[in-house]
C-alpha positions in Angstrom: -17.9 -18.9 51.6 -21.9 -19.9 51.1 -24.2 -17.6 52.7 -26.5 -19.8 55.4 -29.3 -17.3 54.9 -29.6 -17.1 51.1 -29.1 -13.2 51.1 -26.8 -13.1 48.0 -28.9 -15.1 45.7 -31.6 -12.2 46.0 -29.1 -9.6 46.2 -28.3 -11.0 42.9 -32.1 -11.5 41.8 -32.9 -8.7 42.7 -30.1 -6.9 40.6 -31.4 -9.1 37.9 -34.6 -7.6 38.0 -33.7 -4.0 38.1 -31.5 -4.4 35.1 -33.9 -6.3 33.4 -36.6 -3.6 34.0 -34.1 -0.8 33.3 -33.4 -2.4 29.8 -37.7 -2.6 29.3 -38.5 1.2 30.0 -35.3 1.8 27.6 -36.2 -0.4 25.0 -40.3 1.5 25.5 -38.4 4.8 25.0 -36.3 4.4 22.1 -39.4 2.3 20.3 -41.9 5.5 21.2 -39.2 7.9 19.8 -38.4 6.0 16.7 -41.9 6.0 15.6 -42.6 9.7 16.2 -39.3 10.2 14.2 -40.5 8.0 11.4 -44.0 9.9 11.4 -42.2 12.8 10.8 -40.7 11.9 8.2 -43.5 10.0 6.3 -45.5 13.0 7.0 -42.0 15.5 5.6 -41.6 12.6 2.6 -45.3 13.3 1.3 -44.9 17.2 0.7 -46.5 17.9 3.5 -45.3 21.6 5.2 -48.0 21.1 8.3 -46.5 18.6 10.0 -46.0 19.5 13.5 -47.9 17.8 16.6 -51.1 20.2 17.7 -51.7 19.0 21.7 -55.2 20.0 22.5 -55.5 22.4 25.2 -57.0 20.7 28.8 
């Protein structure tokens, strides 16, 4: 049941990968929001009332 080409070995690398890079961007995302959320809140915990994010216009 070995594969003379090698295919499944990269099939399975390759999977590897994707999950692996999946799990990275996730792992980006959840750090980026937890430290807008705790921001927020320091800015909330000093008595601050102004605290919402100005974008500048383009």
């Amino acid at each position: 049941m070995s594969d003379s080409d090698g295919s499944g070995g990269r099939r399975g690398a390759l999977i590897g990968l994707l999950v692996a890079a999946v799990m990275l961007a996730l792992g980006l995302w959840l750090a980026h929001a937890l430290t807008a959320s705790s921001k927020m809140q320091d800015c909330l915990m000093s008595g601050r009332t102004n605290c919402n994010v100005i974008e500048p216009a383009r």
